[in-house]
C-alpha positions as CSV (number, residue, x, y, z in Angstrom):
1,X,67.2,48.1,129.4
2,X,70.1,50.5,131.0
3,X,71.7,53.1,129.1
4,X,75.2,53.1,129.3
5,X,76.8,56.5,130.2
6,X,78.9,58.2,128.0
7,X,82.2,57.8,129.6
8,X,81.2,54.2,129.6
9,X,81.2,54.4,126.2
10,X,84.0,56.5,124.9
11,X,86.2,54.0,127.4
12,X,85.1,50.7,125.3
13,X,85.7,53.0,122.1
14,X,89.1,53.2,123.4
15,X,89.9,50.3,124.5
16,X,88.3,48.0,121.6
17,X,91.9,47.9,119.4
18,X,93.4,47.0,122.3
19,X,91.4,43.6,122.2
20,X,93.8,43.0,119.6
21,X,96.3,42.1,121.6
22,X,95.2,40.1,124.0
23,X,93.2,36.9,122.5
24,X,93.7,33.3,121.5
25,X,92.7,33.8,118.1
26,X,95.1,35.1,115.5
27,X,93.8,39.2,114.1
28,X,94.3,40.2,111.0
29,X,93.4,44.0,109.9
30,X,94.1,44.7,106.1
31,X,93.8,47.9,103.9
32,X,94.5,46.8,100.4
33,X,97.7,46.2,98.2
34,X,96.6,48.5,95.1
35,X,98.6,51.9,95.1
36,X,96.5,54.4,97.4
37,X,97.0,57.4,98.7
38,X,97.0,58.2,102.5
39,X,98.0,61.9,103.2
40,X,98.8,60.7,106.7
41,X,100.8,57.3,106.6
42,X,99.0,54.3,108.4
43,X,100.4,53.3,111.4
44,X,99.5,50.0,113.6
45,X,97.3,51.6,115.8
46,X,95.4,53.5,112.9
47,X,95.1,50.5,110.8
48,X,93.4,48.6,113.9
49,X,91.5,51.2,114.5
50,X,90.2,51.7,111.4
51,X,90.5,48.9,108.8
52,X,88.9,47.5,105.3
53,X,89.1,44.0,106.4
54,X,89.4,42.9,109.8
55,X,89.9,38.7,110.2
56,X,89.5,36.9,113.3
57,X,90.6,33.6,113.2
58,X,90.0,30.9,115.8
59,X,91.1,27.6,113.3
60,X,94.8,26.4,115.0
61,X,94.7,24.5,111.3
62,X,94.1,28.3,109.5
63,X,96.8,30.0,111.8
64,X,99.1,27.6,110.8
65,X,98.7,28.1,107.1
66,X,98.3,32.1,107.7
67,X,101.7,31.6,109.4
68,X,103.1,29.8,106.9
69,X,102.0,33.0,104.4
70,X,103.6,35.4,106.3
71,X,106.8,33.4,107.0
72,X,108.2,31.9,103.2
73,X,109.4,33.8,100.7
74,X,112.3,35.7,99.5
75,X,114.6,38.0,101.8
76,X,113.5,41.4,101.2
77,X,115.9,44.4,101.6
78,X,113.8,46.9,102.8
79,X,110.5,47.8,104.6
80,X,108.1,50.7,103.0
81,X,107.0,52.1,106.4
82,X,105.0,54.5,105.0
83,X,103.0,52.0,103.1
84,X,101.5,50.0,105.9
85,X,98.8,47.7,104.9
86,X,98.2,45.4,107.2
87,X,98.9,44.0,110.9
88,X,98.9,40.5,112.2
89,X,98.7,39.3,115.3
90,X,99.6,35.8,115.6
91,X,100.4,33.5,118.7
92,X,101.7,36.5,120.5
93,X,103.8,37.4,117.4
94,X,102.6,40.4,115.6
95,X,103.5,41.1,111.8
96,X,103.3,44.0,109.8
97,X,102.9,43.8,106.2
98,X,103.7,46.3,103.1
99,X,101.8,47.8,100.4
100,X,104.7,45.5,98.5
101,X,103.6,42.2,100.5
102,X,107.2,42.6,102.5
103,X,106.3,41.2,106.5
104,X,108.3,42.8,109.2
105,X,108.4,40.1,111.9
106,X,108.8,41.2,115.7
107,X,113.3,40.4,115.5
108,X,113.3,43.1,112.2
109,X,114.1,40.5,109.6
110,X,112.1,41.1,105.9
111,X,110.7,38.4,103.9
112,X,108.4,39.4,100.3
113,X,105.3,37.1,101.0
114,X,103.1,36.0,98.2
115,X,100.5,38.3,98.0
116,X,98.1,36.2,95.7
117,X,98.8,33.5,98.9
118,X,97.7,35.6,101.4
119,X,94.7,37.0,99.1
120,X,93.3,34.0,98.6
121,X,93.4,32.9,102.3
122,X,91.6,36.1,103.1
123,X,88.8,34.9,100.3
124,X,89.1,31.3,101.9
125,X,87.7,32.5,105.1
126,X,83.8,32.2,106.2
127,X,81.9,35.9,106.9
128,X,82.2,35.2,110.7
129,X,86.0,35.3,110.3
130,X,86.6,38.2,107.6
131,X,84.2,40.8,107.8
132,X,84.7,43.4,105.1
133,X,84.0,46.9,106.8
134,X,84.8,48.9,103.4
135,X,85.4,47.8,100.1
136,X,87.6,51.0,97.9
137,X,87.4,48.4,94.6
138,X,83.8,48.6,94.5
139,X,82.8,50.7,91.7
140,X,80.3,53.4,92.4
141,X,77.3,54.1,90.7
């Protein structure tokens, strides 16, 4: 078996949250809802990077209904960019979502999704499309 060089390898490091972009199936990369503190605010590229949850969704059926999530609910009034939580990447439509559950579509405009909703979707999901890379509700012993 070859050894891949190091540059090699620091260039698929780099490259790997660009897969996000670029792919049939709909990405999803979630921190959490409950009130945490980030001394540095999340930003898209961090929270792909570097998330609690990433999903990776294949199922036209199950983007359709994660879709459907992120698109009803109320009109929201504002946007809590410092409280990025998650990023979804959709169809070619990316959406980023609130520690309040407010989605900022790609054309600006706000809706407040329901959070249980898109909690329970996540849950809905088999291991091979939500893999849980850190859980911070997990009590420590």
């Amino acid at each position: 078996m070859k050894r891949k060089s190091l540059p090699a390898l620091m260039l698929a490091l780099l490259l790997w949250p660009l897969s996000a972009y670029a792919t049939d199936s709909a990405r999803v990369y979630f921190l959490t809802f409950r009130f945490m503190t980030t001394y540095v605010p999340e930003t898209q590229e961090s929270l792909v990077s570097s998330p609690f949850e990433k999903w990776t969704i294949s199922s036209q059926q199950k983007q359709e209904h994660l879709l459907g999530i992120l698109n009803t609910g109320a009109k929201a009034a504002s946007f809590i960019d410092t409280a990025l939580r998650g990023v979804a990447f959709i169809g070619g439509q990316s959406f980023l979502i609130d520690m309040a559950g407010v989605v900022k579509r790609d054309d600006g405009s706000l809706v407040r999704m329901d959070k249980e909703a898109f909690l329970k979707f996540g849950k809905s999901l088999s291991s091979a499309e939500r893999i849980v890379l850190y859980d911070p509700h997990r009590s420590k012993k």
